[in-house]
ChimeraX commands (.cxc) that place a marker at each C-alpha (Angstrom):
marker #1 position 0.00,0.00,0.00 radius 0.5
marker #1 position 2.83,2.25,0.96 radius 0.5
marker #1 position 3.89,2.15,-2.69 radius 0.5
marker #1 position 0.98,3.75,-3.91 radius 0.5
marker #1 position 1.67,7.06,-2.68 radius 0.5
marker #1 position 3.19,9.24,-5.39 radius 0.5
marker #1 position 7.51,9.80,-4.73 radius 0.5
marker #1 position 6.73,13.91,-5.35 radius 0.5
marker #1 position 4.81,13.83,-2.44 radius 0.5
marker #1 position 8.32,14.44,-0.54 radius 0.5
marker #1 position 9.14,16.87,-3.25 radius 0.5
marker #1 position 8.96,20.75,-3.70 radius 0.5
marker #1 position 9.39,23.25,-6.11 radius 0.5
marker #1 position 12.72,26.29,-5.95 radius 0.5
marker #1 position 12.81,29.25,-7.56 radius 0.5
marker #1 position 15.65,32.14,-7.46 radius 0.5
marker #1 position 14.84,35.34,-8.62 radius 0.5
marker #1 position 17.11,38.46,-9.14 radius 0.5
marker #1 position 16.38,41.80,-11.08 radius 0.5
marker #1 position 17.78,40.37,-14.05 radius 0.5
marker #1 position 15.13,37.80,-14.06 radius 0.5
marker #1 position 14.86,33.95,-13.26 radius 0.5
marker #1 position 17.94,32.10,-12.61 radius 0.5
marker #1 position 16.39,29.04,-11.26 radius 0.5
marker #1 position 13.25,27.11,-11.81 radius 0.5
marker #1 position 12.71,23.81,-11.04 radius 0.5
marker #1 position 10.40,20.58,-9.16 radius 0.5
marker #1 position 11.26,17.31,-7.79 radius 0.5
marker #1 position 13.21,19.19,-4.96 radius 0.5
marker #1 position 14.72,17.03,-2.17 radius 0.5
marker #1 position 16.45,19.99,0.31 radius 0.5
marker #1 position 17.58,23.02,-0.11 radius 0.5
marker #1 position 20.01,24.36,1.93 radius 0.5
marker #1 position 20.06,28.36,3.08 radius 0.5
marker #1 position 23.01,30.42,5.30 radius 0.5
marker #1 position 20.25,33.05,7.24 radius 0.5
marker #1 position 21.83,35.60,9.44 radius 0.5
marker #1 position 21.03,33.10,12.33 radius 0.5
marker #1 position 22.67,30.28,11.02 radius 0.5
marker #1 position 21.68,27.45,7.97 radius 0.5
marker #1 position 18.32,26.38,7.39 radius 0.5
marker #1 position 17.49,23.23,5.63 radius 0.5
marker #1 position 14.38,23.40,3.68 radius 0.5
marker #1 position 12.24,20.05,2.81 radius 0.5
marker #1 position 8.91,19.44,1.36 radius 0.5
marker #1 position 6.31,20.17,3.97 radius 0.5
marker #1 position 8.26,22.88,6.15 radius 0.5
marker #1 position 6.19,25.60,7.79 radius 0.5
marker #1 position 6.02,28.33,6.13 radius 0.5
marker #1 position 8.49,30.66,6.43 radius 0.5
marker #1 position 10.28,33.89,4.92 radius 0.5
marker #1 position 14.10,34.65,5.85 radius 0.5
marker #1 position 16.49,36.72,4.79 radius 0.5
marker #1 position 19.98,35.55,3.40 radius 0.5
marker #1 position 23.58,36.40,3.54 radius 0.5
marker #1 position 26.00,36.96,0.88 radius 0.5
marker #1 position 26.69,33.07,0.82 radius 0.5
marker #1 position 25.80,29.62,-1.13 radius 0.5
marker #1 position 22.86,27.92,-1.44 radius 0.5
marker #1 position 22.65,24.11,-2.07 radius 0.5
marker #1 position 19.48,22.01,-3.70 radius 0.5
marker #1 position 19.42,18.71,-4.39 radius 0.5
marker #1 position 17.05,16.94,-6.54 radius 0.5
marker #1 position 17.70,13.75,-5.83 radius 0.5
marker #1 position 21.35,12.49,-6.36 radius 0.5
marker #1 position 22.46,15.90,-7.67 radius 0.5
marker #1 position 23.28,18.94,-6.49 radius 0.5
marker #1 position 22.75,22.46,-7.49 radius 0.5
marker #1 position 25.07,25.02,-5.86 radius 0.5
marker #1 position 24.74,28.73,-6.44 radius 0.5
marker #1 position 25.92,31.93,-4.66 radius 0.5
marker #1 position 23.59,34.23,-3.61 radius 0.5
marker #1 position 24.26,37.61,-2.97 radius 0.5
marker #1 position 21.45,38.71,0.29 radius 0.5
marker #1 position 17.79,39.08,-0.20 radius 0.5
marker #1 position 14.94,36.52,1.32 radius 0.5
marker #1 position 13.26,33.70,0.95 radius 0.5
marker #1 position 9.82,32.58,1.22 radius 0.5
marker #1 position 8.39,28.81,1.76 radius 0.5
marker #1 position 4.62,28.39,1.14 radius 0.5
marker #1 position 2.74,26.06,-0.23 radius 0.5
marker #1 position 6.07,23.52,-1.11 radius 0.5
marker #1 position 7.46,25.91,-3.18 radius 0.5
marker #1 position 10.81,27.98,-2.50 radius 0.5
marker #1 position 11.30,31.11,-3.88 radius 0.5
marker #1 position 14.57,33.35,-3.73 radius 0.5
marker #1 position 14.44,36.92,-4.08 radius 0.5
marker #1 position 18.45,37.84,-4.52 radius 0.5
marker #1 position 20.61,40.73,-5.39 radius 0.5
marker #1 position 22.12,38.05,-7.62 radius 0.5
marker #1 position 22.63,34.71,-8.07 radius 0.5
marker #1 position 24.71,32.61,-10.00 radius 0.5
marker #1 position 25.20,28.91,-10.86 radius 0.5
marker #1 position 28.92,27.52,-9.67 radius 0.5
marker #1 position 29.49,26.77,-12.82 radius 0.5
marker #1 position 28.90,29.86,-14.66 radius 0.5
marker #1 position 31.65,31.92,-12.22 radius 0.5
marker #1 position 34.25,33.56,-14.20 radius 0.5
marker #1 position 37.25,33.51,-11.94 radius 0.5
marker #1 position 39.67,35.59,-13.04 radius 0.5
marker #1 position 36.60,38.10,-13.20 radius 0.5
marker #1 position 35.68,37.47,-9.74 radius 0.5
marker #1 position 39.03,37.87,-8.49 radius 0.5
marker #1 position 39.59,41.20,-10.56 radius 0.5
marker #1 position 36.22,42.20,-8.34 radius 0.5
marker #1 position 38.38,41.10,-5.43 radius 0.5
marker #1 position 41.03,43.35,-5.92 radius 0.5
marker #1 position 39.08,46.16,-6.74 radius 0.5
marker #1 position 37.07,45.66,-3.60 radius 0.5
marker #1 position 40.50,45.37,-1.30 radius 0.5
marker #1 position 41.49,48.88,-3.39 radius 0.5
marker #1 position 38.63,50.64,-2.48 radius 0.5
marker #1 position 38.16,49.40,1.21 radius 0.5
marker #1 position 41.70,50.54,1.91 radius 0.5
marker #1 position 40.63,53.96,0.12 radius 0.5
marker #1 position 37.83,54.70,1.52 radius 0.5
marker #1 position 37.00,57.97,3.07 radius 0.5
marker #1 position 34.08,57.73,4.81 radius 0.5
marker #1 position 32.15,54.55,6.77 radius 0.5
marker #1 position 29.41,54.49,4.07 radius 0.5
marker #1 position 32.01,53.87,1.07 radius 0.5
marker #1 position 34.13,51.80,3.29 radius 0.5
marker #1 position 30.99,49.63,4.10 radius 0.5
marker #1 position 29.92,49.67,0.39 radius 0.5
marker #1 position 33.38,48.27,-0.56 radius 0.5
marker #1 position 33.58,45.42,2.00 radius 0.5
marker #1 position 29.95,44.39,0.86 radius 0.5
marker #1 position 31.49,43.95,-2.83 radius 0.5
marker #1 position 34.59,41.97,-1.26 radius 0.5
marker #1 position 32.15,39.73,0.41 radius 0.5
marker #1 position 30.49,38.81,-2.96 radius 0.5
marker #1 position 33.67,38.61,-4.58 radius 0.5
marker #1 position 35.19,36.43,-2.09 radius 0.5
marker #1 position 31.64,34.14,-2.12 radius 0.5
marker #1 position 31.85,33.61,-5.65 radius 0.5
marker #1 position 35.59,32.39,-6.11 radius 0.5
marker #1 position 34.60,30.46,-2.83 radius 0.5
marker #1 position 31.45,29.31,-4.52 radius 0.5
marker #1 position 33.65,28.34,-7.99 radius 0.5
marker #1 position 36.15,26.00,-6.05 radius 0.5
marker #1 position 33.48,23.43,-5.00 radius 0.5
marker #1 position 32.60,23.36,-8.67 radius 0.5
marker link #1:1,2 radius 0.2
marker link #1:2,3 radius 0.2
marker link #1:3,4 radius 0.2
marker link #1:4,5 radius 0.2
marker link #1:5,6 radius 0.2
marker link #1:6,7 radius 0.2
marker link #1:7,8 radius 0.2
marker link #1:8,9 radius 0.2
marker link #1:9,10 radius 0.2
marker link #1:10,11 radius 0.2
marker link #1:11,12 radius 0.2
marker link #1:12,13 radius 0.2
marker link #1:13,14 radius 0.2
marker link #1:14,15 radius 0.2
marker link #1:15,16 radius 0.2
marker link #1:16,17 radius 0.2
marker link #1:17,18 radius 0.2
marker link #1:18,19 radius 0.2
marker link #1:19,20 radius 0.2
marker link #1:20,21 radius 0.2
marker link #1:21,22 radius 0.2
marker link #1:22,23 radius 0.2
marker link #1:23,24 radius 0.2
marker link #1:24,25 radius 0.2
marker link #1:25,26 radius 0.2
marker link #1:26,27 radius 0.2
marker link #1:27,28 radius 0.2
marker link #1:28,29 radius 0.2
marker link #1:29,30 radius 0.2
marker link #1:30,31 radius 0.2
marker link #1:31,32 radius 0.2
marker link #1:32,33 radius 0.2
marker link #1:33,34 radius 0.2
marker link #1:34,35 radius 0.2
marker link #1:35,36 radius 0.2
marker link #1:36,37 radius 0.2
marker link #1:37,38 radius 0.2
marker link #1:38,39 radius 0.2
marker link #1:39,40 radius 0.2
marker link #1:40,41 radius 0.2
marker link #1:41,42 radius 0.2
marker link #1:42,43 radius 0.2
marker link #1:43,44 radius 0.2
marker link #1:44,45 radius 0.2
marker link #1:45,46 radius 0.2
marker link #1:46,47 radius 0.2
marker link #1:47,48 radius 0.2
marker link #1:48,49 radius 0.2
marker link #1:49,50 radius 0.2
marker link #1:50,51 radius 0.2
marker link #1:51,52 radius 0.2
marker link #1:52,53 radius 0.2
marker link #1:53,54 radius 0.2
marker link #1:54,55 radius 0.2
marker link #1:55,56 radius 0.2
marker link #1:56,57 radius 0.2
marker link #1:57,58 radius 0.2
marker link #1:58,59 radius 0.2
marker link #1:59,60 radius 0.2
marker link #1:60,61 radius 0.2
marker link #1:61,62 radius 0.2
marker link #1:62,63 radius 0.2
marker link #1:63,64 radius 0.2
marker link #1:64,65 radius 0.2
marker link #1:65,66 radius 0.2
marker link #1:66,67 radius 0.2
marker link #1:67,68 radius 0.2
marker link #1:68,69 radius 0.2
marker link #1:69,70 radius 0.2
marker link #1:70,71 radius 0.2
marker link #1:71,72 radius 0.2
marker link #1:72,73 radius 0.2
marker link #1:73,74 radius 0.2
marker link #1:74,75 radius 0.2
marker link #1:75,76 radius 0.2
marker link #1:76,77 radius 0.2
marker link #1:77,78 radius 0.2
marker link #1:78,79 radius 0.2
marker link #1:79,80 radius 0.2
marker link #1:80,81 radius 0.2
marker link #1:81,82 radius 0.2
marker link #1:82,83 radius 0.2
marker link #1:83,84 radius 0.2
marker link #1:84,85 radius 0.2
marker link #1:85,86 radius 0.2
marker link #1:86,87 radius 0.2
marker link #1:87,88 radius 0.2
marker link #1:88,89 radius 0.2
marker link #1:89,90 radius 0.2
marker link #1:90,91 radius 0.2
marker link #1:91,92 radius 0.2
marker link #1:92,93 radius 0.2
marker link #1:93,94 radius 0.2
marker link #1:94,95 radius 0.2
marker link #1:95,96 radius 0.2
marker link #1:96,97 radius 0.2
marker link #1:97,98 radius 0.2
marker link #1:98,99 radius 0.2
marker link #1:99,100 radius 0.2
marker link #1:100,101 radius 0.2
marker link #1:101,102 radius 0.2
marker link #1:102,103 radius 0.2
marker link #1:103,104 radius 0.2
marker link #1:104,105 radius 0.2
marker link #1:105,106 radius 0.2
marker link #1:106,107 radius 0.2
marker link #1:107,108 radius 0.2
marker link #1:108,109 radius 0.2
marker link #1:109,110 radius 0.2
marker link #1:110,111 radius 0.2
marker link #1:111,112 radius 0.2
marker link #1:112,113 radius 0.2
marker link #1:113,114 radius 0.2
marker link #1:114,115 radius 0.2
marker link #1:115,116 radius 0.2
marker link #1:116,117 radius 0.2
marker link #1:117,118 radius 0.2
marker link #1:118,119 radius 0.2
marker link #1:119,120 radius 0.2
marker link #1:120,121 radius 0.2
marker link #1:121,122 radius 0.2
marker link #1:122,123 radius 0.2
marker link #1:123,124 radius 0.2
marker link #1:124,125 radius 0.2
marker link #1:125,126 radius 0.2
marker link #1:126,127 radius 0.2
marker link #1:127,128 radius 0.2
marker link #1:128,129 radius 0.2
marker link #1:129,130 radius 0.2
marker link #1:130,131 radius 0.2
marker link #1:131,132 radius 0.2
marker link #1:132,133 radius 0.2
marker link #1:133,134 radius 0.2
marker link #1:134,135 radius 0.2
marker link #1:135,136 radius 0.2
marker link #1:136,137 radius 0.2
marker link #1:137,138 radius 0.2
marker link #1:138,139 radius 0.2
marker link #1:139,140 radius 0.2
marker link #1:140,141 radius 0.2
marker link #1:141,142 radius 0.2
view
């Protein structure tokens, strides 16, 4: 009898959205994995519902024996209904990570930090250091 019972019924759906549009869309979601200011939060079918917001960090879905690993750069997320969706700054698959880009943004982020002249473009700096350093971070576990 047990067998009956459909294998999506432990699924969910994950979205990740960013100005630029969809970066992610897709079902048959096993866990997804979220850094929130307080700490990670796994996400399976049937949580409570729940919206968080996220750090500049990675996010990892699996769908069944695979995993998906992206960086995302702050915003929320929202559970409802079994489906995830992430509102981000920006998001980007591991794979997709130009590295010598990234670290270029690195640089330039270290450069302006050190030059900064007030707390407001010193803080505006270390956030782009913080995404620079999450994607090369992000690119090694590729």
């Amino acid at each position: 009898m047990a067998d009956d019972f459909p294998t999506t019924k432990n699924k969910f759906t994950a979205n990740i959205v960013t100005p630029d549009g969809t970066v992610y869309d897709e079902k048959d979601i096993s866990l997804a994995v979220l850094d929130t200011p307080v700490g990670e939060l796994g996400i399976m079918a049937n949580h409570i519902p729940a919206v968080v917001a996220l750090k500049i960090s990675q996010m990892r879905i699996h769908r069944g024996d695979h995993e998906d690993l992206y960086t995302v750069n702050g915003g929320f997320a929202e559970f409802s209904g079994n489906v995830l969706t992430v509102v981000a700054d920006s998001a980007e698959n591991s794979r997709d990570i130009d590295v010598s880009r990234a670290q270029a943004a690195e640089e330039r982020a270290k450069t302006r930090a050190s030059n900064a002249k007030t707390s407001d473009e010193r803080a505006r700096a270390q956030v782009a250091l913080a995404r620079a350093i999450n994607r090369i971070n992000t690119s090694k576990i590729r």
